[in-house]
C-alpha positions in Angstrom: 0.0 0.0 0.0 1.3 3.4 -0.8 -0.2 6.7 1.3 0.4 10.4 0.6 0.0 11.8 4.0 -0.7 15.9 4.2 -1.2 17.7 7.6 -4.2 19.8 7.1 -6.4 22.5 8.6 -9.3 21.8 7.0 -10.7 19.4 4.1 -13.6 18.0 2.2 -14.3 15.7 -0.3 -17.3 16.3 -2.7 -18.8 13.6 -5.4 -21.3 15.1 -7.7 -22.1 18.0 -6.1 -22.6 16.2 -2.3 -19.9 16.8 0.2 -19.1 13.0 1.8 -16.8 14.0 4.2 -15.5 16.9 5.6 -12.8 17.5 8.1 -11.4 20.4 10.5 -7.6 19.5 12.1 -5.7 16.1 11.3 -4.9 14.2 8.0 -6.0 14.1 4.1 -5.1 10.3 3.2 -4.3 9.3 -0.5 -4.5 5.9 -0.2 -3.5 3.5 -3.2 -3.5 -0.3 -3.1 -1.1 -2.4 -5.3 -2.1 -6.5 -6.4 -0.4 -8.2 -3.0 -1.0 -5.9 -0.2 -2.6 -7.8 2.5 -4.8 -6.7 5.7 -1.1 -6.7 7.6 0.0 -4.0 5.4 -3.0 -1.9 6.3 -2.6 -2.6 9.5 1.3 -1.4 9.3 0.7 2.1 7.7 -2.9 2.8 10.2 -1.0 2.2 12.8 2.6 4.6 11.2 -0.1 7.1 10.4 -2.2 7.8 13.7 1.0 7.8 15.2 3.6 10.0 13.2 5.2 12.8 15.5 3.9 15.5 12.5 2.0 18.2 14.7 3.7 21.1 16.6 4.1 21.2 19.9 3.8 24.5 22.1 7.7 24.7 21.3 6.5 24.7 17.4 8.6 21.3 17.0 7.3 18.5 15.2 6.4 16.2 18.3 2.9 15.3 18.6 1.0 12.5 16.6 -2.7 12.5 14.9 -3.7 11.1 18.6 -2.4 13.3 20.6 -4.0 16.4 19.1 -7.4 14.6 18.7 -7.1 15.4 15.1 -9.6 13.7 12.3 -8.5 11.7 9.0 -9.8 12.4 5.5 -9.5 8.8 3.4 -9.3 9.4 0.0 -8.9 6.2 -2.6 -6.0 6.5 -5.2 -5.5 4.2 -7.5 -3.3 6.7 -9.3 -0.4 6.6 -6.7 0.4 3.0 -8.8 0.5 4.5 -12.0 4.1 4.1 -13.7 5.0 7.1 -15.8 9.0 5.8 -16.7 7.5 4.7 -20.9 5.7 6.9 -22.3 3.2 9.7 -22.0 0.3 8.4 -20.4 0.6 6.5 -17.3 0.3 2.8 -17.0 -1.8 1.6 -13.9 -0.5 -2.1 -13.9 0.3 -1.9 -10.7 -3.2 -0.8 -9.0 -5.3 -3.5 -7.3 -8.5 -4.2 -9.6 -11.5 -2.4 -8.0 -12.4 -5.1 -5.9 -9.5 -6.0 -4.3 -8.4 -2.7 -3.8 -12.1 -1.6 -2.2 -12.2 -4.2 0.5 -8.7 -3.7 1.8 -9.6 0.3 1.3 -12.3 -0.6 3.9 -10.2 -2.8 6.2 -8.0 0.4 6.7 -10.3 3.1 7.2 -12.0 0.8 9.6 -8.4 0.0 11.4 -8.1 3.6 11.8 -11.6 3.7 13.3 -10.6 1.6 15.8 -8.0 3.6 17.0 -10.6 6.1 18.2 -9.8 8.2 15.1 -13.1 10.0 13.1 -12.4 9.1 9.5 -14.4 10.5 6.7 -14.1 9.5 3.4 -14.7 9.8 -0.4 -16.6 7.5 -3.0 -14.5 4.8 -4.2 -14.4 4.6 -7.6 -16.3 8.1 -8.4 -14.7 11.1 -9.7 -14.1 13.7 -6.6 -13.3 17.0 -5.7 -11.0 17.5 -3.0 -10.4 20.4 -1.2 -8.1 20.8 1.7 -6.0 23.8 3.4 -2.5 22.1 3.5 -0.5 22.7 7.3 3.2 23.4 6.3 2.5 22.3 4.4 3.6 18.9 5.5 3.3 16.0 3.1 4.5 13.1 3.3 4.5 9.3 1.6 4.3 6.2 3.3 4.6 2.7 2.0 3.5 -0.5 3.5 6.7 -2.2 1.8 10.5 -1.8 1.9 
């Protein structure tokens, strides 16, 4: 699994006109799910995101995690992280999970984060989507579930 992590202030998510989540403090998620990623490896990055040391502390140092600033998580599927861009002009997206692969472990790891105590909101998988978000830093920053 591949993540782009980016500390926000503020974000939504809209899919034909309907906002389907929105979130004030904490984390936009763009979350992509390559062909052999497993329920451990979204257990591995929910547990590296909620509890990154990315949030300032009162000395403005990067010290406190998602946790301890009681900040929420915007989930946003990507199958466009896998796309390979290296041939060509148009990317190729051999790498991304087919839909339904990639949807249930999508679920698995919004849910691990859930269970964490975390408020996650999410878009549509699948649909076309607006996202907006004011970036904190910014700080952005990717993740992968594998070495």
């Amino acid at each position: 699994m591949r993540v782009v992590v980016q500390r926000s202030k503020s974000a939504s998510v809209t899919v034909a006109g309907e906002v389907t989540g929105q979130i004030t403090k904490g984390l936009v998620l763009l979350v992509g799910v390559t062909h052999d990623d497993k329920v451990e490896d979204a257990a591995y990055l929910a547990d590296k995101i909620v509890n990154l040391r990315i949030f300032d502390d009162e000395d403005g140092k990067m010290n406190l995690s998602l946790l301890d600033v009681g900040g929420e998580i915007l989930s946003v599927s990507q199958f466009t992280l896998y796309g390979d861009c290296r041939k060509g002009r148009r990317p190729n997206f051999m790498d991304a999970a087919r839909p339904e692969q990639a949807v249930e472990l999508y679920e698995v790891f919004n849910n691990l984060l859930r269970e964490k105590g975390i408020c996650v909101e999410t878009g549509r998988f699948g649909a076309m989507m607006d996202v907006e978000l004011i970036n904190d830093g910014p700080v952005t920053l990717i993740l992968e579930s594998k070495s």
